[in-house]
PDB file with SEQRES, HELIX, SHEET and CRYST1 records, atoms N, CA, C and O in Angstrom:
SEQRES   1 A   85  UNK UNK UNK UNK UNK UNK UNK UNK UNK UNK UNK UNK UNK          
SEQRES   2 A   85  UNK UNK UNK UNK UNK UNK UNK UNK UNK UNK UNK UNK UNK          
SEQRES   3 A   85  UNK UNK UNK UNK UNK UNK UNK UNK UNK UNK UNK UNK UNK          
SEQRES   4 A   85  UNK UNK UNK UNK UNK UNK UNK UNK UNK UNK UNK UNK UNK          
SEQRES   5 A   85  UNK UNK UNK UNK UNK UNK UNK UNK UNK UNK UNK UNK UNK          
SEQRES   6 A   85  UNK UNK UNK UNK UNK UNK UNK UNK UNK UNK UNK UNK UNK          
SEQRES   7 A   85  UNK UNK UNK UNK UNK UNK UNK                                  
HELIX    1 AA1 UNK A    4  UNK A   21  1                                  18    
SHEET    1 AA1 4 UNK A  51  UNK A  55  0                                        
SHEET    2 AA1 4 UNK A  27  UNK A  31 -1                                        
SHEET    3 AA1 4 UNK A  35  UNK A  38 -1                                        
SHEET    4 AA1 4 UNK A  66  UNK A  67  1                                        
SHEET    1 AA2 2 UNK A  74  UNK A  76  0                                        
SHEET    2 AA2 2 UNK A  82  UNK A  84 -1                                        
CRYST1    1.000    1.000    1.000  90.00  90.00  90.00 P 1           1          
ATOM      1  N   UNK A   1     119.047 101.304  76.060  1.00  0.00           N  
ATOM      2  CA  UNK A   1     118.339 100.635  77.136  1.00  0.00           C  
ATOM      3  C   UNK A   1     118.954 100.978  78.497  1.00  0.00           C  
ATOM      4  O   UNK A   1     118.226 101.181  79.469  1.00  0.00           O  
ATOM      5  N   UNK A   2     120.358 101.046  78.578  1.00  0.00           N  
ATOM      6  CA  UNK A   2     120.891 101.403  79.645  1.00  0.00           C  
ATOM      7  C   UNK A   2     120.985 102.417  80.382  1.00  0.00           C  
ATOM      8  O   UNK A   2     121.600 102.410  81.449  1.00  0.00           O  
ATOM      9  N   UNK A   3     120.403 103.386  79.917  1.00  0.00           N  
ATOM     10  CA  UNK A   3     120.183 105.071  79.454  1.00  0.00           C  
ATOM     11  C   UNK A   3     118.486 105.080  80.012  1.00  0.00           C  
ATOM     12  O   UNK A   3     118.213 106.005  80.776  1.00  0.00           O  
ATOM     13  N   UNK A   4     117.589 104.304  79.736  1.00  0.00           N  
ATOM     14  CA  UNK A   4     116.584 104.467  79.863  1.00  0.00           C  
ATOM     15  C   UNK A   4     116.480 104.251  81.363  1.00  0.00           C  
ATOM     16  O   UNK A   4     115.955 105.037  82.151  1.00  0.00           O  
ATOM     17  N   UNK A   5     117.168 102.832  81.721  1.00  0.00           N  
ATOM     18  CA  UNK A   5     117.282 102.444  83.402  1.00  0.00           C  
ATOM     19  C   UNK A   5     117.523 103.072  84.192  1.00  0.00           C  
ATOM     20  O   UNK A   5     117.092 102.949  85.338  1.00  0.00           O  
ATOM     21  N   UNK A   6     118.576 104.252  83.641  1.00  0.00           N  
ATOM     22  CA  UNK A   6     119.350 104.860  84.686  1.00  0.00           C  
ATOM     23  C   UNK A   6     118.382 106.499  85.112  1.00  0.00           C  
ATOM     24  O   UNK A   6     118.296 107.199  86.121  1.00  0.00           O  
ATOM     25  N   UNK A   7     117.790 106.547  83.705  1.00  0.00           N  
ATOM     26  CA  UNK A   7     116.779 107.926  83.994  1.00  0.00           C  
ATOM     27  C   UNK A   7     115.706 107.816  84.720  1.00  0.00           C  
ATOM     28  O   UNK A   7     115.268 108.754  85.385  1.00  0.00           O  
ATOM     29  N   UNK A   8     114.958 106.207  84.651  1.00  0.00           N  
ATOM     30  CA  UNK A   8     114.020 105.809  85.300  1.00  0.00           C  
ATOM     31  C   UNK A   8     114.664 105.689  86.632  1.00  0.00           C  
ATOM     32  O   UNK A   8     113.945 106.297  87.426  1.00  0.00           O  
ATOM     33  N   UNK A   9     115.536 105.260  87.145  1.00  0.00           N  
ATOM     34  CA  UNK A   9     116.031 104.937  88.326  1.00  0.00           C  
ATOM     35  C   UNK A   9     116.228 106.304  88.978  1.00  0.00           C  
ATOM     36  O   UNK A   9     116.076 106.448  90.191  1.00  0.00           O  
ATOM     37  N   UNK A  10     116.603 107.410  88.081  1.00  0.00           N  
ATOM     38  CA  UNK A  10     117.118 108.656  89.328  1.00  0.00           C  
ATOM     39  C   UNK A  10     115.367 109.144  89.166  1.00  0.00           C  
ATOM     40  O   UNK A  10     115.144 110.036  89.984  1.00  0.00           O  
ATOM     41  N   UNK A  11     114.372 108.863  88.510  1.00  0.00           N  
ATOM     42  CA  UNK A  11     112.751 109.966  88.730  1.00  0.00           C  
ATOM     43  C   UNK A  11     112.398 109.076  89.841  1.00  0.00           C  
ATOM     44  O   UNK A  11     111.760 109.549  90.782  1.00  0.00           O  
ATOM     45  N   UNK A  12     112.694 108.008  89.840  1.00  0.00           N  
ATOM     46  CA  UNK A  12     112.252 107.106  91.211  1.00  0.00           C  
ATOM     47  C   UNK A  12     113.337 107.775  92.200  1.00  0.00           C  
ATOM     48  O   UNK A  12     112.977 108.727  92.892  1.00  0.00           O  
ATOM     49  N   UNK A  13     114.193 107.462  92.251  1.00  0.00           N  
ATOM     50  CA  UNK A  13     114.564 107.978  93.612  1.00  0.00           C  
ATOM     51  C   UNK A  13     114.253 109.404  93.870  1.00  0.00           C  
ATOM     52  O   UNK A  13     113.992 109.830  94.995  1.00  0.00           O  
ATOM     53  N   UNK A  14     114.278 109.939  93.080  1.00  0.00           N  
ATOM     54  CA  UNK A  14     113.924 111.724  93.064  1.00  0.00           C  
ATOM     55  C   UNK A  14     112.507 111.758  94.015  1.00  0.00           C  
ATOM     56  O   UNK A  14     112.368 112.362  95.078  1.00  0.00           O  
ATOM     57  N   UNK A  15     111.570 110.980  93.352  1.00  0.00           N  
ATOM     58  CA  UNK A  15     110.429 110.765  93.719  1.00  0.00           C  
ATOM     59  C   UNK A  15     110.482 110.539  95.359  1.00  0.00           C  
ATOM     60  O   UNK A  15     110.056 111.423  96.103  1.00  0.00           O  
ATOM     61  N   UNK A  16     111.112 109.116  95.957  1.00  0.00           N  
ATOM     62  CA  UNK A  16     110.998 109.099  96.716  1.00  0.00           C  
ATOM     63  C   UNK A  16     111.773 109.983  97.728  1.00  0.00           C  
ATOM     64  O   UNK A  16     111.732 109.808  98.946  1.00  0.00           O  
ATOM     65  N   UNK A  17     112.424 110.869  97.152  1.00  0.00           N  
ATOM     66  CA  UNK A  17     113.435 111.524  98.046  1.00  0.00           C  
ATOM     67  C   UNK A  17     112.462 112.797  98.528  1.00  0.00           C  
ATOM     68  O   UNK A  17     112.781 113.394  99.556  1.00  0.00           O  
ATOM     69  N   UNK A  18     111.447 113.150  97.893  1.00  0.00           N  
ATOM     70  CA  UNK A  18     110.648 114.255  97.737  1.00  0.00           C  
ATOM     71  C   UNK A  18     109.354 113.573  98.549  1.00  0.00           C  
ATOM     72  O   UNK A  18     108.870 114.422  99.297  1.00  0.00           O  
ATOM     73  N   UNK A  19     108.694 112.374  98.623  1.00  0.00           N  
ATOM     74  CA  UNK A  19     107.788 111.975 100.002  1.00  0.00           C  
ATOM     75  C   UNK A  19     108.766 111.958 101.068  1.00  0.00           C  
ATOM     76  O   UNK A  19     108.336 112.578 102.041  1.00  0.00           O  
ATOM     77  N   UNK A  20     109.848 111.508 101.234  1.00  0.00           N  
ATOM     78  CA  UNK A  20     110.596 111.366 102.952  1.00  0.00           C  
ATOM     79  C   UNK A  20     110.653 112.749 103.470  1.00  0.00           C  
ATOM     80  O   UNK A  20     110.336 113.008 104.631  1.00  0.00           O  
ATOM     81  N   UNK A  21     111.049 113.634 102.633  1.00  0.00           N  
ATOM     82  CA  UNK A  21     111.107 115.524 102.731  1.00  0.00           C  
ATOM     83  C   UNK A  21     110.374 116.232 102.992  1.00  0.00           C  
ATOM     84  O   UNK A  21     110.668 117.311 103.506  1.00  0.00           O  
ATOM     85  N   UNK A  22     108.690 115.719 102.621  1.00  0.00           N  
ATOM     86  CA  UNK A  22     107.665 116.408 102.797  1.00  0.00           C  
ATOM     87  C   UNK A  22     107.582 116.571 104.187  1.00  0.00           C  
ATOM     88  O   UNK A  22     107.745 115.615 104.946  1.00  0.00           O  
ATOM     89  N   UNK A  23     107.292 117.946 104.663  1.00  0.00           N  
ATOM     90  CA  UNK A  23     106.882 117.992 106.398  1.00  0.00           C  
ATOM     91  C   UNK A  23     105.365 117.539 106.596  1.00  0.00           C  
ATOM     92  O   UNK A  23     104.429 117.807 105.843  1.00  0.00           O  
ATOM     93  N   UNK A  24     105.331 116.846 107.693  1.00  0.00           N  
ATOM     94  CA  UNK A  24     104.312 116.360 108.472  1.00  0.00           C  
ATOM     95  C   UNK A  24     103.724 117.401 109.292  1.00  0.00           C  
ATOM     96  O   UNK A  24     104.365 118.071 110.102  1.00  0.00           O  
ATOM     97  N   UNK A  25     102.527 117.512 109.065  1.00  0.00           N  
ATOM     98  CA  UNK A  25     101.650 118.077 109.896  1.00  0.00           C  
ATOM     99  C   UNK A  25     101.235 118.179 111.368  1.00  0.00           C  
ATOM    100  O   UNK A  25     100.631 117.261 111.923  1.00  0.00           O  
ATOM    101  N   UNK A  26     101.553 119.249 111.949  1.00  0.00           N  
ATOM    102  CA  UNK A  26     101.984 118.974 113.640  1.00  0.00           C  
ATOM    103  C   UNK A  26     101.152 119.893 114.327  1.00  0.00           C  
ATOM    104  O   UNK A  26     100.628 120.847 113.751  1.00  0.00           O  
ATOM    105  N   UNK A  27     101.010 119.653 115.508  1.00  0.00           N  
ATOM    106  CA  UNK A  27     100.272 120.668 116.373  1.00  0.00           C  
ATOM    107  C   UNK A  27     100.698 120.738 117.920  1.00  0.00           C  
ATOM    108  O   UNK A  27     100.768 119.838 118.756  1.00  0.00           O  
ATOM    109  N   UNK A  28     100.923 121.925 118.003  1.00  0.00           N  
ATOM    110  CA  UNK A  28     101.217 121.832 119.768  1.00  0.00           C  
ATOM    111  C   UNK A  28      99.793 122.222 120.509  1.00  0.00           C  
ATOM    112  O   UNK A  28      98.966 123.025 120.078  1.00  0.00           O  
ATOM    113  N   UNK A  29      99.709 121.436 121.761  1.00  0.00           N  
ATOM    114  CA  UNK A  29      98.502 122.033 122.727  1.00  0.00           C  
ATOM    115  C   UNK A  29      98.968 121.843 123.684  1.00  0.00           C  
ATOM    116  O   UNK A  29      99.799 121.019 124.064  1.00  0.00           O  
ATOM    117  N   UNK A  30      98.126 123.087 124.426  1.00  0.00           N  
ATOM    118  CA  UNK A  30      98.272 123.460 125.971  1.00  0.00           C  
ATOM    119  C   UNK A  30      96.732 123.444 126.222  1.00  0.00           C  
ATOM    120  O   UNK A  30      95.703 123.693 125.593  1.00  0.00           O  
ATOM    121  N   UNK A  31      97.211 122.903 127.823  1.00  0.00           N  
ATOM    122  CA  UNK A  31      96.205 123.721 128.475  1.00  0.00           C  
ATOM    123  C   UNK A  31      96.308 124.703 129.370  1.00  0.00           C  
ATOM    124  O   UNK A  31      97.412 125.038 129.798  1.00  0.00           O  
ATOM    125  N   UNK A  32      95.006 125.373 129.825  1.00  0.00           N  
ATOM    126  CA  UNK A  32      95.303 126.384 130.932  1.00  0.00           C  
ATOM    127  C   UNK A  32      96.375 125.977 132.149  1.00  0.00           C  
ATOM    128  O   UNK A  32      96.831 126.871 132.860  1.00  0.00           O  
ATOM    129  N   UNK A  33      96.704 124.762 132.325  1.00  0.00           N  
ATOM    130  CA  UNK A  33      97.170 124.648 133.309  1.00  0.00           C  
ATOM    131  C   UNK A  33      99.030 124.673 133.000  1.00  0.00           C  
ATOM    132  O   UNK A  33      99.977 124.562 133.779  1.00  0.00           O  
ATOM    133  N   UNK A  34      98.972 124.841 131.737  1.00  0.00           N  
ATOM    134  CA  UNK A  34     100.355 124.904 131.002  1.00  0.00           C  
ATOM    135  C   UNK A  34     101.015 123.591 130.757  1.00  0.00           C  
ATOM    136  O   UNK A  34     102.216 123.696 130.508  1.00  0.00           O  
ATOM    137  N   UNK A  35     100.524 122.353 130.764  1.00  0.00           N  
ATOM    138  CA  UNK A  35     100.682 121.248 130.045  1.00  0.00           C  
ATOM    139  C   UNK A  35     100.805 121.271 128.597  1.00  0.00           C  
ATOM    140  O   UNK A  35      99.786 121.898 128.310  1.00  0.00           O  
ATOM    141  N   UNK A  36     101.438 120.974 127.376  1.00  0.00           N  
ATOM    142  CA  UNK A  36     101.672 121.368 126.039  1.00  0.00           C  
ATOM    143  C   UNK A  36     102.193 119.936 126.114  1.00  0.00           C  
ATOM    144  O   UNK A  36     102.857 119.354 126.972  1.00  0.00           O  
ATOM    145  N   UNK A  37     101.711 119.574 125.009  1.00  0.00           N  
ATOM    146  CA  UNK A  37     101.763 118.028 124.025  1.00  0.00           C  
ATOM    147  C   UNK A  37     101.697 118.336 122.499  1.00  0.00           C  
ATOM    148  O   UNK A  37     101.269 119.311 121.882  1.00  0.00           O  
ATOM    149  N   UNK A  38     102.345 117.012 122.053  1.00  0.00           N  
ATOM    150  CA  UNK A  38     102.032 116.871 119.969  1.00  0.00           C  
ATOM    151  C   UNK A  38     101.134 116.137 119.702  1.00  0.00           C  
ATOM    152  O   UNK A  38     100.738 115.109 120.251  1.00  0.00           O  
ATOM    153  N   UNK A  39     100.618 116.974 118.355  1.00  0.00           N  
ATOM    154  CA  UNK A  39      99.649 116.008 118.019  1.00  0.00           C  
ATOM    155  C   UNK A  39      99.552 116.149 116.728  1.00  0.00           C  
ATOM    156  O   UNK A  39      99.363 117.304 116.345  1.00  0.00           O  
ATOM    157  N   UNK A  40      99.652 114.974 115.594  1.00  0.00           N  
ATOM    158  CA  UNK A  40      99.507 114.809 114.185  1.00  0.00           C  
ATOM    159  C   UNK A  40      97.900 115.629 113.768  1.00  0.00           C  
ATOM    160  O   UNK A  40      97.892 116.488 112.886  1.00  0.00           O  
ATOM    161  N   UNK A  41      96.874 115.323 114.357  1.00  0.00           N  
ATOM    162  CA  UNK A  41      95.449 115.641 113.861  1.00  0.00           C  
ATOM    163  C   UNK A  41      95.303 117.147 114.704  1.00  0.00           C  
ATOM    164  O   UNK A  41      96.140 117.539 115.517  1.00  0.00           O  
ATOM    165  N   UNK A  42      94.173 117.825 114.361  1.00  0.00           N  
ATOM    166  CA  UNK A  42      93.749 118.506 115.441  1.00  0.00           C  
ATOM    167  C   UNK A  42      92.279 118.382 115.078  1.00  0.00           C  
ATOM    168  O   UNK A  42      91.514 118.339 114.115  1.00  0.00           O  
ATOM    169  N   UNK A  43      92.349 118.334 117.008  1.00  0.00           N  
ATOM    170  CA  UNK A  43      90.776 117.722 117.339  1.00  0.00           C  
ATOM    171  C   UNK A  43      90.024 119.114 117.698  1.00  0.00           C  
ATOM    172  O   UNK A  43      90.505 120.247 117.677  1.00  0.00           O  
ATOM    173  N   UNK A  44      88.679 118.700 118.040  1.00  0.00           N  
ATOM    174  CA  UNK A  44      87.527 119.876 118.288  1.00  0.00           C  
ATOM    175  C   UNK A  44      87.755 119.657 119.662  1.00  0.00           C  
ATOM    176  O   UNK A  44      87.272 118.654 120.187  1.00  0.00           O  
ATOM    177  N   UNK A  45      88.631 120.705 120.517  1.00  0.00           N  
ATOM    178  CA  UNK A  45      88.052 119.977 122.066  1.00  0.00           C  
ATOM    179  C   UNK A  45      87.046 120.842 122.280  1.00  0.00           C  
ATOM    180  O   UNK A  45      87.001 121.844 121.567  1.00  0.00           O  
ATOM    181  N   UNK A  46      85.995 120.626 123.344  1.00  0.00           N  
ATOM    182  CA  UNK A  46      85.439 121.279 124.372  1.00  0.00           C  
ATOM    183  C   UNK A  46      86.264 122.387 124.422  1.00  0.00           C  
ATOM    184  O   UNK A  46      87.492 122.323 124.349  1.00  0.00           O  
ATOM    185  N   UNK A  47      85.321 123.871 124.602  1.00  0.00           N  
ATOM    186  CA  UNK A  47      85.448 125.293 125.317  1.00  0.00           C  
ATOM    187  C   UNK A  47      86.147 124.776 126.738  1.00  0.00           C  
ATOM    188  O   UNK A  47      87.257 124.972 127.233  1.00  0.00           O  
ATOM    189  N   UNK A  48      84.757 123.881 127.239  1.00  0.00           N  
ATOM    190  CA  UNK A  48      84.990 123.756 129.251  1.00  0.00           C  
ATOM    191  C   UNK A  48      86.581 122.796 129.102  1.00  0.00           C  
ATOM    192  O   UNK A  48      87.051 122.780 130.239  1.00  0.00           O  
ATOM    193  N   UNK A  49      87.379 122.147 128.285  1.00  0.00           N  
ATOM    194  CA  UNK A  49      88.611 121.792 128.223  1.00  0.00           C  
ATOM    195  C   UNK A  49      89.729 122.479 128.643  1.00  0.00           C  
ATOM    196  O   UNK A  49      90.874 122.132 128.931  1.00  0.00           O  
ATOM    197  N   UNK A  50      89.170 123.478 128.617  1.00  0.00           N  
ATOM    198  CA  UNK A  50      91.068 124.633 128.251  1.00  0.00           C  
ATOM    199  C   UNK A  50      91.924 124.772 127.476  1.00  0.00           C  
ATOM    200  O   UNK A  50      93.034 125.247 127.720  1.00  0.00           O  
ATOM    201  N   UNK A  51      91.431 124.282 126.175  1.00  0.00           N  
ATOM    202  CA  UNK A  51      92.478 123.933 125.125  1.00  0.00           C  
ATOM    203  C   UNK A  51      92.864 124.438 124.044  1.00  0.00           C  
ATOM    204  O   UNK A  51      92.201 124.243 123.026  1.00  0.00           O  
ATOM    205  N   UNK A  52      93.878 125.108 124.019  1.00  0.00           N  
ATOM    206  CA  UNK A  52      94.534 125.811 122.926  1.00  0.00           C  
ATOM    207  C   UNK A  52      95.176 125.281 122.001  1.00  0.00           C  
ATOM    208  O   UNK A  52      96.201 124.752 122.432  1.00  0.00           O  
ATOM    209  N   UNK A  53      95.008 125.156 120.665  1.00  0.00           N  
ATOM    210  CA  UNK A  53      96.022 124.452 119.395  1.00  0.00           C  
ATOM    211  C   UNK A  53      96.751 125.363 118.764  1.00  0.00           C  
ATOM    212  O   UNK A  53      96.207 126.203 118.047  1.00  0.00           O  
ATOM    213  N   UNK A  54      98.179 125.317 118.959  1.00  0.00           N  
ATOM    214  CA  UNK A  54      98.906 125.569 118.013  1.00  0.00           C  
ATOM    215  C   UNK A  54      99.585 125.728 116.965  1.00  0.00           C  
ATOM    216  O   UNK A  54      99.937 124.557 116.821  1.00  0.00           O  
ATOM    217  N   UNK A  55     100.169 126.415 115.888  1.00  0.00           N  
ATOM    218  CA  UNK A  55     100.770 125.218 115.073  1.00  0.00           C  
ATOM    219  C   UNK A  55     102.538 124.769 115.700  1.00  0.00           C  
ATOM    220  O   UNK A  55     103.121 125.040 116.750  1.00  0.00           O  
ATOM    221  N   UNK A  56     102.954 123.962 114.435  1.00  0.00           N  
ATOM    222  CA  UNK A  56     103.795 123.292 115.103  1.00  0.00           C  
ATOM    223  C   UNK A  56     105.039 124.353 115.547  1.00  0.00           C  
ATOM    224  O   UNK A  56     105.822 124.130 116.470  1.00  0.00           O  
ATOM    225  N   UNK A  57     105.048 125.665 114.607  1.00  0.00           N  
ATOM    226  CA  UNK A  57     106.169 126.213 115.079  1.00  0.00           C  
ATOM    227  C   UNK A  57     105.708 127.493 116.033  1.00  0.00           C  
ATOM    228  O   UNK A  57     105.889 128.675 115.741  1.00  0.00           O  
ATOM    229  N   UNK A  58     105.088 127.006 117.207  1.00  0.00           N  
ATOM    230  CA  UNK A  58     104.704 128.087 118.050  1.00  0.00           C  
ATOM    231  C   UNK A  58     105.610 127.566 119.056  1.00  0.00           C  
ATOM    232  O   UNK A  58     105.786 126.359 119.220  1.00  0.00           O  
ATOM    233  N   UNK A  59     106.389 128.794 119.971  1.00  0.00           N  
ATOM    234  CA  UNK A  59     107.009 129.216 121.329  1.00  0.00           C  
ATOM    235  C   UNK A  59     106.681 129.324 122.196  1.00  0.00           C  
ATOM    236  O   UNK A  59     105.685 130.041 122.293  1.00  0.00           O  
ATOM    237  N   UNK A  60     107.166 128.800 123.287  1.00  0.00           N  
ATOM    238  CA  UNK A  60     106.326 129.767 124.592  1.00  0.00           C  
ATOM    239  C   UNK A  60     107.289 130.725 125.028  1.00  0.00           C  
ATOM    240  O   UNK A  60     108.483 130.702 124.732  1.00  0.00           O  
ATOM    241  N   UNK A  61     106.594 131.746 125.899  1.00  0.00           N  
ATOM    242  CA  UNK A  61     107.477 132.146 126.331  1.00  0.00           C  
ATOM    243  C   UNK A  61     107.475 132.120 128.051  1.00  0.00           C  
ATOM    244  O   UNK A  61     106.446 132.267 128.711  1.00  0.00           O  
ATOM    245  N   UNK A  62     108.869 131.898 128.649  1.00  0.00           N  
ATOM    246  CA  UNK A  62     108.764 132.387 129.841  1.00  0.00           C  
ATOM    247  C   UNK A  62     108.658 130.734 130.582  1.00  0.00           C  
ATOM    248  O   UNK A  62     109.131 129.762 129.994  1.00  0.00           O  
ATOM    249  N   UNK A  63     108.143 130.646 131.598  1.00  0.00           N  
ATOM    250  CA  UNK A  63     108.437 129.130 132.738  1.00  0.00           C  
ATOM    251  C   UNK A  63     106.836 128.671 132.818  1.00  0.00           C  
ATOM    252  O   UNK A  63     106.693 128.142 133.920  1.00  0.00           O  
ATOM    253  N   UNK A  64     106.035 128.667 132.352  1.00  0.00           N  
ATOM    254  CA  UNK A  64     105.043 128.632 132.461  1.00  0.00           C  
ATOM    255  C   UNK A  64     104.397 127.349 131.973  1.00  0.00           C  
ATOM    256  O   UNK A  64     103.354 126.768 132.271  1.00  0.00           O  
ATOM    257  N   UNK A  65     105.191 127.156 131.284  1.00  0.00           N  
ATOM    258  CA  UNK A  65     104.951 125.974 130.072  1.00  0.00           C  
ATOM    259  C   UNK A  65     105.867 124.593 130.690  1.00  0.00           C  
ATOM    260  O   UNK A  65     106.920 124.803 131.292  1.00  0.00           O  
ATOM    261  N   UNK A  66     105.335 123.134 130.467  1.00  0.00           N  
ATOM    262  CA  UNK A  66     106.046 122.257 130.439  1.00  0.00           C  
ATOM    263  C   UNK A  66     105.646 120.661 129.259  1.00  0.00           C  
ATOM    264  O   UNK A  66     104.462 120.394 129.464  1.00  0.00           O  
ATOM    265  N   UNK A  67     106.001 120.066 128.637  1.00  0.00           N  
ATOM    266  CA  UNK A  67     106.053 119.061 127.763  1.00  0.00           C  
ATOM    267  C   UNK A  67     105.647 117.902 128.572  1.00  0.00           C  
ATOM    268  O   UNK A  67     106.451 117.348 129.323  1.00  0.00           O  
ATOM    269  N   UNK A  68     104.134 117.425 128.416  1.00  0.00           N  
ATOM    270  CA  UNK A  68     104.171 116.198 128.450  1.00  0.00           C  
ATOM    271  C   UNK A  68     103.340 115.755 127.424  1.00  0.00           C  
ATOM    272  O   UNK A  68     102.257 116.179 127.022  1.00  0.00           O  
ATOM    273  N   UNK A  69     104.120 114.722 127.035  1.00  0.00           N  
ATOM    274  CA  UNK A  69     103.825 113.903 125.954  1.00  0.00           C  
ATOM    275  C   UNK A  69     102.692 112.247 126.226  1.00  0.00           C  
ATOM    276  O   UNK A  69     102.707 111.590 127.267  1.00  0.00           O  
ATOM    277  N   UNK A  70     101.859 111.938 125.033  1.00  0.00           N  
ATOM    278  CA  UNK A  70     101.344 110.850 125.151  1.00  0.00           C  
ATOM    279  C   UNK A  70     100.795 110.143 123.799  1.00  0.00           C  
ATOM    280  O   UNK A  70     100.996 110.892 122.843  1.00  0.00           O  
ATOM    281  N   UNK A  71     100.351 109.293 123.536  1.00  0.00           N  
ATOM    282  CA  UNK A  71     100.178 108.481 122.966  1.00  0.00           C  
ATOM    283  C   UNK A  71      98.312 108.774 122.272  1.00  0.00           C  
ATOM    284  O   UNK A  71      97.603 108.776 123.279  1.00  0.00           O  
ATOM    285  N   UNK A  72      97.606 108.949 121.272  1.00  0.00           N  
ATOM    286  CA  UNK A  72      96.301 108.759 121.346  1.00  0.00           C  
ATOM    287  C   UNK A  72      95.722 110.054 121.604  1.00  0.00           C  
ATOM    288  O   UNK A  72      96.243 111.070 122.065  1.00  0.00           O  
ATOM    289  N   UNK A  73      94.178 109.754 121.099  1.00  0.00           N  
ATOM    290  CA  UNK A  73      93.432 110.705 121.216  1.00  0.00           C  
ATOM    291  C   UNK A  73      92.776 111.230 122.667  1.00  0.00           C  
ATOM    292  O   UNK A  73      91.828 110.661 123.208  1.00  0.00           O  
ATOM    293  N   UNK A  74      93.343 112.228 123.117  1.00  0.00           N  
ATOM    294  CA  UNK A  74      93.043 113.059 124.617  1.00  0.00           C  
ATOM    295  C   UNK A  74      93.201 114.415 124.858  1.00  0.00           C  
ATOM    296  O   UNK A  74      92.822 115.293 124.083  1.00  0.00           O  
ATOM    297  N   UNK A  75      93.775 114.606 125.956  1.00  0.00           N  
ATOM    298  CA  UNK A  75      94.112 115.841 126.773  1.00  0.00           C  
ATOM    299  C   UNK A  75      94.383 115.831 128.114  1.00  0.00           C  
ATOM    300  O   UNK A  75      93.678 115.189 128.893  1.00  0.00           O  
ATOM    301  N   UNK A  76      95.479 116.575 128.524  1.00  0.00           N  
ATOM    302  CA  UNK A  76      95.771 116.738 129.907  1.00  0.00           C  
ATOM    303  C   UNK A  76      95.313 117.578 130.547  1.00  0.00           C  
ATOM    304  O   UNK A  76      95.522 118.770 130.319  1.00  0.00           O  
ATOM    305  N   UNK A  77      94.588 117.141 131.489  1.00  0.00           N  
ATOM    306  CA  UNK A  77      93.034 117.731 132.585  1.00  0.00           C  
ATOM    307  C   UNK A  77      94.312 119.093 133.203  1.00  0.00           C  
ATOM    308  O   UNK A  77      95.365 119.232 132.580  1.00  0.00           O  
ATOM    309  N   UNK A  78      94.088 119.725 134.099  1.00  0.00           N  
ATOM    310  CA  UNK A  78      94.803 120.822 134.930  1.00  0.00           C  
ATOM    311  C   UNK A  78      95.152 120.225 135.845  1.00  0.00           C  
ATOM    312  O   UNK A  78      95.844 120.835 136.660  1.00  0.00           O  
ATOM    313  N   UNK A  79      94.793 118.641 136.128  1.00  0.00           N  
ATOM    314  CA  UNK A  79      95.401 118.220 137.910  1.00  0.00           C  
ATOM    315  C   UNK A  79      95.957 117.271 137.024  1.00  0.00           C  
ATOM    316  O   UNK A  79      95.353 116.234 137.298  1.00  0.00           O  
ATOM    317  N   UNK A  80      96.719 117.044 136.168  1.00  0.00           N  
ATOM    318  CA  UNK A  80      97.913 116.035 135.448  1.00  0.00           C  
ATOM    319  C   UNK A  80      97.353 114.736 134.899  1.00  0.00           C  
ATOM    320  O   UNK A  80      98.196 113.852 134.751  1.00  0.00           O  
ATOM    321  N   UNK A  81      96.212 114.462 134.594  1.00  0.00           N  
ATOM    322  CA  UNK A  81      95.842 113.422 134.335  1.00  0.00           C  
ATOM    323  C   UNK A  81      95.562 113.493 132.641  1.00  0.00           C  
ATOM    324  O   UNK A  81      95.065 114.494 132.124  1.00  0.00           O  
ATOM    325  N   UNK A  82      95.991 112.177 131.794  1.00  0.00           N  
ATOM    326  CA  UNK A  82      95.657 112.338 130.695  1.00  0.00           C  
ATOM    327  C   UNK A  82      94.174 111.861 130.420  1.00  0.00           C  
ATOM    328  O   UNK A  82      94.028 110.657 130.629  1.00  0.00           O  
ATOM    329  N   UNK A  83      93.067 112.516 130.008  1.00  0.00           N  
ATOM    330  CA  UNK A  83      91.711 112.073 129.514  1.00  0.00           C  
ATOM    331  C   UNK A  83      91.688 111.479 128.283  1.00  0.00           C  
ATOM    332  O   UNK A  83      92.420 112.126 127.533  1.00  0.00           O  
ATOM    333  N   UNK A  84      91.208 110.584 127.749  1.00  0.00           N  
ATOM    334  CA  UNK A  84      91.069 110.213 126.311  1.00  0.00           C  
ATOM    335  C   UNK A  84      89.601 110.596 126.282  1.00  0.00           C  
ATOM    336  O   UNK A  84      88.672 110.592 127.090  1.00  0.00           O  
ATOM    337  N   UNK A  85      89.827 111.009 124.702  1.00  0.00           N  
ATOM    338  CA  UNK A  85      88.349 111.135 124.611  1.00  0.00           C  
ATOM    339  C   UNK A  85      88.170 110.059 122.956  1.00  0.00           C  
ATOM    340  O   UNK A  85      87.059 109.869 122.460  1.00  0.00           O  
TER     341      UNK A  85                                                      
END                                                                             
């Protein structure tokens, strides 16, 4: 019986050690104006948006680029404003 607890106890933790490990699904976006944010989903934006999706392990290169971050479903316009859509 004690044998049984202890095998059941390490497929459970095994188990859960293997959901905390799994990578999460990520996306970087820019826009033309070089604004780049995260985002768990990726959305359909608008062509007239400017919006490029990345995946999560894309680079930029060069000064062009800067990180702002937000909360929710949107995008950052080219004059700094976040839109929700």
């Amino acid at each position: 019986m004690k044998i049984r607890s202890l095998v059941l106890g390490a497929a459970l933790g095994a188990g859960a050690l293997l959901t905390v490990a799994a990578p999460a699904s990520a996306y970087v976006v820019c826009n033309r104006g070089g604004s780049c944010w995260h985002t768990t989903e990726r959305y359909d934006y608008r062509p007239t948006f400017g919006i490029t999706v990345h995946d999560d392990a894309w680079k930029w290169r060069g000064n062009h680029y800067r990180w702002r971050e937000h909360e929710g479903r949107g995008y950052w316009n080219r004059s700094g404003v976040w839109v929700t859509f």
